[in-house]
DSSP file (Angstrom, degrees, kcal/mol; ACC not computed):
  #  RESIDUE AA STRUCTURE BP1 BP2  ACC     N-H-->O    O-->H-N    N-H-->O    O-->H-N    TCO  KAPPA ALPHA  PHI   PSI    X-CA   Y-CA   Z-CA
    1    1 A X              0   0    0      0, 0.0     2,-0.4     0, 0.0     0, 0.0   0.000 360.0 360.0 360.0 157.6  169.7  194.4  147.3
    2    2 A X        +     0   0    0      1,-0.1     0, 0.0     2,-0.0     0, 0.0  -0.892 360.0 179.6-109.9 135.9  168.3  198.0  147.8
    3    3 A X        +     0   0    0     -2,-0.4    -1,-0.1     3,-0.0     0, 0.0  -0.400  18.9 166.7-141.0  72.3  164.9  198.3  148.8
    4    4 A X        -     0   0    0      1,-0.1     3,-0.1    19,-0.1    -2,-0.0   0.150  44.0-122.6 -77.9-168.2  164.2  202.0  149.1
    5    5 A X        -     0   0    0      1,-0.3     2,-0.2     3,-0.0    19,-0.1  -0.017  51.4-114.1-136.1  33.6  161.3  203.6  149.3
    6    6 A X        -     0   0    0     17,-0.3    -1,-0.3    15,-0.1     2,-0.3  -0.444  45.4 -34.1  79.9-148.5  161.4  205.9  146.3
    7    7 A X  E     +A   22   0A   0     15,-1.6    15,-6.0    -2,-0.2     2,-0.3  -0.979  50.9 179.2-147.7 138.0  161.6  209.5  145.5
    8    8 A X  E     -A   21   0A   0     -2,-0.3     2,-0.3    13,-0.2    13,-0.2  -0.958  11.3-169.0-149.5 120.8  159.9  212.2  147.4
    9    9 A X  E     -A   20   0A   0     11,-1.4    11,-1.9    -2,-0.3     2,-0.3  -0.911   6.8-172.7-100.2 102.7  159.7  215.8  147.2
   10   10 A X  E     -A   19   0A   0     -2,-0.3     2,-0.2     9,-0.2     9,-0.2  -0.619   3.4-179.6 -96.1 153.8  158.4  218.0  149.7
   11   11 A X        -     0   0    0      7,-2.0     2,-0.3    -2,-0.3     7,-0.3  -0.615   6.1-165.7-143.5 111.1  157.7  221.8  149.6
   12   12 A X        +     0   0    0     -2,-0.2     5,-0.2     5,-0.2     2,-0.2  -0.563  13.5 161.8-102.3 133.3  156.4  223.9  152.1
   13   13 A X        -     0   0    0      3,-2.2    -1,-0.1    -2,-0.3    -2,-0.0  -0.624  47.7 -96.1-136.4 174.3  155.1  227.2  151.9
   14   14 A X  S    S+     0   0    0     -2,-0.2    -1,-0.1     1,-0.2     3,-0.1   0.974 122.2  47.5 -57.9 -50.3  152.8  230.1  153.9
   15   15 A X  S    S-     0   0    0      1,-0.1    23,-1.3    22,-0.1     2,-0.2   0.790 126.4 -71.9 -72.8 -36.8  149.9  229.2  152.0
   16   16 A X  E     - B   0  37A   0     21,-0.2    -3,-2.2    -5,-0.1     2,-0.3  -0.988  59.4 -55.1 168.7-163.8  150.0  225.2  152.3
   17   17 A X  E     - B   0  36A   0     19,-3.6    19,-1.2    -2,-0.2     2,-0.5  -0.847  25.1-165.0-110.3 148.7  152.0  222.0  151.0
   18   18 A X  E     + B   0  35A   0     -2,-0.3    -7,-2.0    -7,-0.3     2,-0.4  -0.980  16.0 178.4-110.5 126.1  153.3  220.1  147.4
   19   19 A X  E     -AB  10  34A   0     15,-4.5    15,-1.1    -2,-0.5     2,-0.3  -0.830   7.8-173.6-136.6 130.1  154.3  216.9  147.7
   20   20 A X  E     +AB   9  33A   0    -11,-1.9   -11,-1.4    -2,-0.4     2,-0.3  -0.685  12.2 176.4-108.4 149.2  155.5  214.9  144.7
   21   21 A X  E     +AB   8  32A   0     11,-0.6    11,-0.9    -2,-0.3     2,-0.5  -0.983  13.6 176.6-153.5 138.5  156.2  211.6  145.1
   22   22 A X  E     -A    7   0A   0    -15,-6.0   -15,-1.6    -2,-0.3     4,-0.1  -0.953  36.3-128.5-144.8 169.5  157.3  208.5  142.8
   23   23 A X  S    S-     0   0    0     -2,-0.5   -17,-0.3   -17,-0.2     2,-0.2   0.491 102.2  -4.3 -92.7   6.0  158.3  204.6  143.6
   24   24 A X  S    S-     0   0    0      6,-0.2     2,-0.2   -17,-0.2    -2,-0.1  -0.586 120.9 -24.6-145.6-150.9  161.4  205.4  141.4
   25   25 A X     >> -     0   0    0     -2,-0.2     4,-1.7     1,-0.1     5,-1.2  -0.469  49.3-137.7 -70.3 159.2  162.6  208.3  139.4
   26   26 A X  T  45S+     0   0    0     -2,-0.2     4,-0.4     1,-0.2    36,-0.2   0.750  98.7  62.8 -79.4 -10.9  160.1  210.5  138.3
   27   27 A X  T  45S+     0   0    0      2,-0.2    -1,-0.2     1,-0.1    39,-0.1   0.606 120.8  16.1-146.5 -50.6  161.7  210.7  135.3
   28   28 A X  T  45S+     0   0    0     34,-0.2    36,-0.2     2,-0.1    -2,-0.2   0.318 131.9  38.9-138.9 -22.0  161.4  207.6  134.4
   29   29 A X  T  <5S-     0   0    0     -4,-1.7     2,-0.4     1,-0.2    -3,-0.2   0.620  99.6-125.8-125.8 -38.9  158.7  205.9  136.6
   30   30 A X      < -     0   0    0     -5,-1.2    -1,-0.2    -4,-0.4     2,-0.2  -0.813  27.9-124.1 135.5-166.8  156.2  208.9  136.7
   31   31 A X        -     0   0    0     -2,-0.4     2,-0.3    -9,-0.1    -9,-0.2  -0.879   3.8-110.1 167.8-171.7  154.8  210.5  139.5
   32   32 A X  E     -B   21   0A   0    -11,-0.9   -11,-0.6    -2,-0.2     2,-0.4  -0.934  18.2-156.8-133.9 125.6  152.1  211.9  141.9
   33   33 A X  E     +B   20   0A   0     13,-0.3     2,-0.4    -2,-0.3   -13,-0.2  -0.665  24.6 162.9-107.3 111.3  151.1  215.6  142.6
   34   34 A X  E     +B   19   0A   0    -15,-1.1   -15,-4.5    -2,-0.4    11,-0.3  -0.946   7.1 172.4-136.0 158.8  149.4  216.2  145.9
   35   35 A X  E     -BC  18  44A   0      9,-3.9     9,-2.6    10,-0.7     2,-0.4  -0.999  17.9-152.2-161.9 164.2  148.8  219.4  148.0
   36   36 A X  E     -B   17   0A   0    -19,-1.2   -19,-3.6    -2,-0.2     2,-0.3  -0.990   9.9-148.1-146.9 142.1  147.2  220.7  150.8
   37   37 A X  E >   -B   16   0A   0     -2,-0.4     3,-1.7   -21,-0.2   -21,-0.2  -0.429  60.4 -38.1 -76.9 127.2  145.7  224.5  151.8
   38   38 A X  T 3  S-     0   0    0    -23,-1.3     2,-0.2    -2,-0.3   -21,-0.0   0.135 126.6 -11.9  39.8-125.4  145.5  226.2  155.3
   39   39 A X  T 3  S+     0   0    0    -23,-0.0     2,-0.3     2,-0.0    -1,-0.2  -0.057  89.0 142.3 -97.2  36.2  144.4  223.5  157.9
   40   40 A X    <   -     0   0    0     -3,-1.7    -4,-0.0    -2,-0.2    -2,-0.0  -0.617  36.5-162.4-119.1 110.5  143.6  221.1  155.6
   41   41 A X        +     0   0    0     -2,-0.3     2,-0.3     1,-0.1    -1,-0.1   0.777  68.2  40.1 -74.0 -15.6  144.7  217.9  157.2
   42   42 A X  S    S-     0   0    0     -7,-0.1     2,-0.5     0, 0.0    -2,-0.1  -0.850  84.9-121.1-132.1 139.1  144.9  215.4  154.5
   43   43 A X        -     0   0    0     -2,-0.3     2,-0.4    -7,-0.1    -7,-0.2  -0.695  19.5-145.5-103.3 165.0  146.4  216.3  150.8
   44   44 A X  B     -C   35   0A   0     -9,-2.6    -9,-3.9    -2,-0.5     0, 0.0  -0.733  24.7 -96.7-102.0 140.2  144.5  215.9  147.5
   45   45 A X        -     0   0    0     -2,-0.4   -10,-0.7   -11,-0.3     2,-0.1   0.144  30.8-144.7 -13.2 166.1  145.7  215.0  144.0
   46   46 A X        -     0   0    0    -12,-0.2   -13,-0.3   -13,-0.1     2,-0.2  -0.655   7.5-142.5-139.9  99.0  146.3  217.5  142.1
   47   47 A X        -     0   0    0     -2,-0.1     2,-0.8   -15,-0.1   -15,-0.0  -0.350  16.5-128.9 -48.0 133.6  145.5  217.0  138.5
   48   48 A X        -     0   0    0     -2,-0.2     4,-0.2     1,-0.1    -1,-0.1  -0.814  41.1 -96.2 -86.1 117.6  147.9  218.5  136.0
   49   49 A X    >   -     0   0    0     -2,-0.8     3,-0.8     1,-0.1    -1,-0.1  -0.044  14.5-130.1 -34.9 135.3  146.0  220.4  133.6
   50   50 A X  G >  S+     0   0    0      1,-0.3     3,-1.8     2,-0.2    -1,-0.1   0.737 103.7  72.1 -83.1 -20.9  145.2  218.9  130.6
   51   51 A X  G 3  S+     0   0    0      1,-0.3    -1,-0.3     3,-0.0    -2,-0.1   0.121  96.6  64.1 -60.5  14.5  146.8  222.4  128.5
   52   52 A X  G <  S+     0   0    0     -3,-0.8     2,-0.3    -4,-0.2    -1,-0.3   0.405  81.8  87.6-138.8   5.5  150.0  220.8  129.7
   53   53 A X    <   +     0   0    0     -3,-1.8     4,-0.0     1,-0.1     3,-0.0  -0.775  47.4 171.1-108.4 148.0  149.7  217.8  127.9
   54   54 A X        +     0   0    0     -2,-0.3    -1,-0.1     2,-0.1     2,-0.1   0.752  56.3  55.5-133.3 -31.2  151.2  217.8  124.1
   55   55 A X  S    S-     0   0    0      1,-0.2     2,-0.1     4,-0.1    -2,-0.0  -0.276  92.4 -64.2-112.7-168.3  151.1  214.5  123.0
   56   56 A X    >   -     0   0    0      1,-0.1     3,-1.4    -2,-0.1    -1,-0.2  -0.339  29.3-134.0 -44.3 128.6  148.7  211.5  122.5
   57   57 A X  T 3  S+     0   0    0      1,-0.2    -1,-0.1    -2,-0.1    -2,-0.0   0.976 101.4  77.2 -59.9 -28.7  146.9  209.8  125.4
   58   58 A X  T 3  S+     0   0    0      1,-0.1     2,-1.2     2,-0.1    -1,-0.2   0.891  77.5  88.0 -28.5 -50.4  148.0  206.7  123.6
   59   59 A X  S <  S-     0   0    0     -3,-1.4    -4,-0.1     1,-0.1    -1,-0.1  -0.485  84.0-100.8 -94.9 144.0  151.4  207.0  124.9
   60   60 A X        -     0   0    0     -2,-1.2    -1,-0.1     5,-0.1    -2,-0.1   0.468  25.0-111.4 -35.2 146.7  152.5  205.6  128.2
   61   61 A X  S    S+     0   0    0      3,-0.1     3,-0.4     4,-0.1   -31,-0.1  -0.362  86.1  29.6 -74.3 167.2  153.1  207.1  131.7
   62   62 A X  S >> S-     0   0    0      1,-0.3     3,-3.8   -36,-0.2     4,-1.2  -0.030 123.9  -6.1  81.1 162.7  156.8  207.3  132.8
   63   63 A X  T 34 S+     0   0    0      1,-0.3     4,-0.5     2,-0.2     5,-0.3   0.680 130.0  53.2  -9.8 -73.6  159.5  207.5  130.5
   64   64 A X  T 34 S+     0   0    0     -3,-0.4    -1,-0.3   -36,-0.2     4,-0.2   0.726 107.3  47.7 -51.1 -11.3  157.9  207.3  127.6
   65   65 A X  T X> S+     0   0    0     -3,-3.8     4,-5.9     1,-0.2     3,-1.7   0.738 114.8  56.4 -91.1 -50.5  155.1  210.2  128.0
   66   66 A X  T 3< S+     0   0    0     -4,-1.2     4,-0.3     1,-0.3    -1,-0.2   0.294 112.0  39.3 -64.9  18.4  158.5  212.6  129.4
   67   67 A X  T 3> S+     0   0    0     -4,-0.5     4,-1.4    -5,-0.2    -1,-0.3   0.266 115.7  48.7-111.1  -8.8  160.2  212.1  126.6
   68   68 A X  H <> S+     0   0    0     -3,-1.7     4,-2.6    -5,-0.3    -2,-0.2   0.891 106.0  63.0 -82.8 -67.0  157.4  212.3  124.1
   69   69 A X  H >X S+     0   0    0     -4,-5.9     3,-1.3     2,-0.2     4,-0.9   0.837 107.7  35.6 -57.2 -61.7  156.6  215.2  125.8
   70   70 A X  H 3> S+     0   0    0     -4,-0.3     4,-1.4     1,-0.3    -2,-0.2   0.956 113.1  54.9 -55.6 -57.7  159.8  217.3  125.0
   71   71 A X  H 3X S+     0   0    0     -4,-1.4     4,-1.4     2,-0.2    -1,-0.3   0.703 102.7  52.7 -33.6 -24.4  160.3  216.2  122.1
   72   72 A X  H <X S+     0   0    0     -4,-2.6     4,-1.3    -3,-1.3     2,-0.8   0.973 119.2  42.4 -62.5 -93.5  156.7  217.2  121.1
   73   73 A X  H  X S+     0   0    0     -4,-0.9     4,-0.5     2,-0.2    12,-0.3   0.394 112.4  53.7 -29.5 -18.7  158.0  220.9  122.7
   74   74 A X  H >< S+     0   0    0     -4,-1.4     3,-2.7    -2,-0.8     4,-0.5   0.894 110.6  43.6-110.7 -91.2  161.4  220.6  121.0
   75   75 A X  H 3X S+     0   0    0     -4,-1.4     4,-1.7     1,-0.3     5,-0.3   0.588 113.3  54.0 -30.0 -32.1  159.7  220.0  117.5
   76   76 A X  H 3X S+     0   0    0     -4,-1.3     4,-2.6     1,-0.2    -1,-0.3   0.911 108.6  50.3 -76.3 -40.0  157.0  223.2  118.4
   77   77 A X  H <<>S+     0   0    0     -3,-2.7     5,-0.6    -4,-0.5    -2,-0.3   0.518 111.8  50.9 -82.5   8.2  160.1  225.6  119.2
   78   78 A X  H  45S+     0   0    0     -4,-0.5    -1,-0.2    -3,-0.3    -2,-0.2   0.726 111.6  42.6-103.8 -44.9  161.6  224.6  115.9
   79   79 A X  H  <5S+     0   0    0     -4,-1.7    -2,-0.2    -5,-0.2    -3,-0.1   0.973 120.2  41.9 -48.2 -66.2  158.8  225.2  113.9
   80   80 A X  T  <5S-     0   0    0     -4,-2.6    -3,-0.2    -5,-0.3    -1,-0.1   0.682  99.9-124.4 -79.0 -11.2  157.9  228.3  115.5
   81   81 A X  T   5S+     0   0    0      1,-0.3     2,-0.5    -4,-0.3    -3,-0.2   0.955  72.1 131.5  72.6  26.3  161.7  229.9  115.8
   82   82 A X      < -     0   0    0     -5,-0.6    -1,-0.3    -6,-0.2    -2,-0.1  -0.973  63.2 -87.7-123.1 150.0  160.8  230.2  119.8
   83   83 A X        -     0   0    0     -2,-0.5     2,-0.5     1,-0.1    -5,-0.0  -0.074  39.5-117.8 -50.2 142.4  163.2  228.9  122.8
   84   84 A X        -     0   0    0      2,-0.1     2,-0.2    -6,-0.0    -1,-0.1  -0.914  33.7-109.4-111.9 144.2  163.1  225.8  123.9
   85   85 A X  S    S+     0   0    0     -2,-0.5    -8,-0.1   -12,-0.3     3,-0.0  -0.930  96.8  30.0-122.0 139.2  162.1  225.0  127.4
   86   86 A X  S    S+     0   0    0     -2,-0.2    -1,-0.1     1,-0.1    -2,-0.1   0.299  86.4 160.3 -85.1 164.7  163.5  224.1  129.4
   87   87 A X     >  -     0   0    0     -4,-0.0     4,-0.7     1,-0.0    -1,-0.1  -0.095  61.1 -82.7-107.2-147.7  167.3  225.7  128.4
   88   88 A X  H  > S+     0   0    0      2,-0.1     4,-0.8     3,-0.1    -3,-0.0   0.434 126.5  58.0 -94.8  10.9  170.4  226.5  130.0
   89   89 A X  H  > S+     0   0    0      2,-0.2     4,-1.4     3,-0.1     3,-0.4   0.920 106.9  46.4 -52.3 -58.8  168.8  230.0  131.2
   90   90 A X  H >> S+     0   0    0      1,-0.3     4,-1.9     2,-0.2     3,-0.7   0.954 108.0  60.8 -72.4 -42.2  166.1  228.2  133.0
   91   91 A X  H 3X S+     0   0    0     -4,-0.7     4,-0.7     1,-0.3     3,-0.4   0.938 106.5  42.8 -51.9 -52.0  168.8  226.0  134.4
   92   92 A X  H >X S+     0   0    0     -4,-0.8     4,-1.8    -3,-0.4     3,-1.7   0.941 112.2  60.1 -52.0 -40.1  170.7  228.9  136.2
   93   93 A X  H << S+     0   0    0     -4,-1.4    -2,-0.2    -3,-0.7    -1,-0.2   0.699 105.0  39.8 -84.8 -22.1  167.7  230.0  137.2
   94   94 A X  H 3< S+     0   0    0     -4,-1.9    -1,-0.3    -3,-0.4     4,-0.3   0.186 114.2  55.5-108.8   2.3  166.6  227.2  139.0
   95   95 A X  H XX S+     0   0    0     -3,-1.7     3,-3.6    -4,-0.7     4,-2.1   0.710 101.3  54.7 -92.1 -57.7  170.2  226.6  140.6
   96   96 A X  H 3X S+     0   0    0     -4,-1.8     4,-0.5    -5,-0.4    -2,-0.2   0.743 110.1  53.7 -58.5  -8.9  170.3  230.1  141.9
   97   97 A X  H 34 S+     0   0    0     -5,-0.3     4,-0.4     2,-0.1    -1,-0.2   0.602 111.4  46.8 -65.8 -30.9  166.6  228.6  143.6
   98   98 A X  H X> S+     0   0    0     -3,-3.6     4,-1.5    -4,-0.3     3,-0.8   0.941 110.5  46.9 -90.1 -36.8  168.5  225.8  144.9
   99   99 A X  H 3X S+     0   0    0     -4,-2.1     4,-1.5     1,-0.2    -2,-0.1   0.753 112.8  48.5 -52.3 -37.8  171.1  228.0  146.2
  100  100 A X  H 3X S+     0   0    0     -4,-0.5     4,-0.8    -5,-0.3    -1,-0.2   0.585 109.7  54.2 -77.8 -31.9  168.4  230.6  148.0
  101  101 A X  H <4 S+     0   0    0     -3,-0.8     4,-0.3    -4,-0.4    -2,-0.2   0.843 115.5  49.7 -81.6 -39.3  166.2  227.1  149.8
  102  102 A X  H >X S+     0   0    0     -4,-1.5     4,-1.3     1,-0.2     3,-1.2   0.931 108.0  44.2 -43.7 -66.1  169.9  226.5  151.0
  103  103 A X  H 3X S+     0   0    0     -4,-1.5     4,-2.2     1,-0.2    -1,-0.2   0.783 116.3  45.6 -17.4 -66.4  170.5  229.6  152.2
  104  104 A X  H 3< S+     0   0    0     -4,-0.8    -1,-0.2     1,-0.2    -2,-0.2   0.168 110.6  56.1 -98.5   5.6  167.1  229.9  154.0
  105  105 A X  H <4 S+     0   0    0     -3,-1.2    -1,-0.2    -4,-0.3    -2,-0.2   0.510 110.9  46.1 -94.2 -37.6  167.7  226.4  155.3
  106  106 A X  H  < S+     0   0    0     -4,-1.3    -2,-0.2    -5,-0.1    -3,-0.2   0.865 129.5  21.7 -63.3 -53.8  171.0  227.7  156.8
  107  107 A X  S  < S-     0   0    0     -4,-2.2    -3,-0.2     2,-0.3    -2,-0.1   0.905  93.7-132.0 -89.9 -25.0  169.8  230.7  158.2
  108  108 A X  S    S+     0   0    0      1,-0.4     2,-0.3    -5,-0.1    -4,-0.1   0.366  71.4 117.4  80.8  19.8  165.9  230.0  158.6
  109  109 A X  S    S-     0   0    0     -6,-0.2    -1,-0.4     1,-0.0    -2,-0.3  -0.671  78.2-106.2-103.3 164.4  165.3  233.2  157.2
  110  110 A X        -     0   0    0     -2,-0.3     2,-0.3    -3,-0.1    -9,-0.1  -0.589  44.7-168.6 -80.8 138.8  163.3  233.6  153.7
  111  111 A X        -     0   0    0     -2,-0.3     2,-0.6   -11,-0.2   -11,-0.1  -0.693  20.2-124.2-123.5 167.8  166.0  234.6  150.8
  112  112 A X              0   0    0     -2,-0.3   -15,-0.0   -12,-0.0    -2,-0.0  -0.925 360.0 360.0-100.6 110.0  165.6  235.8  147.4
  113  113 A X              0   0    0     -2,-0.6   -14,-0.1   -16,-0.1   -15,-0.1   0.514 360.0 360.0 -35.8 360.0  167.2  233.7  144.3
């Protein structure tokens, strides 16, 4: 049996720390947005703005809120004859970001996408 210990993303910057975290996928299980500033020992929560929410509170964390939620976004850009996000722009755009953390992981210098 697998008994892993979930999904974890850290990201570290000048300014401070993100760390997202979930007992599964995020995708699918949800997950939990923490960060910390300067010399700040311990991270906070981080609420997600509530402007970032589309659908009903009614429906469930986890899978069912993410999928709600693009479709809700899918259904706005259709109406409104604007891109949906994300697309397969944003998707280049955010490999050539994983390609650049690579990079700067390789050399230990800071890179540009």
């Amino acid at each position: 049996p697998y008994h892993g210990s979930g999904w974890k993303l850290e990201v570290y910057g000048r300014e401070g720390t993100l760390v997202v975290t979930s007992d599964g996928s995020p995708s699918t299980n949800g997950a939990r947005l923490q960060g910390g500033k300067g010399d700040v020992s311990e991270l906070e929560d981080i609420e997600i703005p509530a402007r970032h929410t589309w659908i009903p509170d009614s429906v469930p964390q986890g899978a069912p809120f993410n999928i709600a939620q693009l479709w809700s976004r899918f259904a706005d850009a259709i109406r409104s004859g604007e891109r949906v996000e994300p697309d397969f722009d944003t998707a280049v755009q955010r490999h050539k970001l994983l390609d650049a953390i690579l990079r700067s992981s390789d050399t230990g210098q800071a890179q540009a996408p």
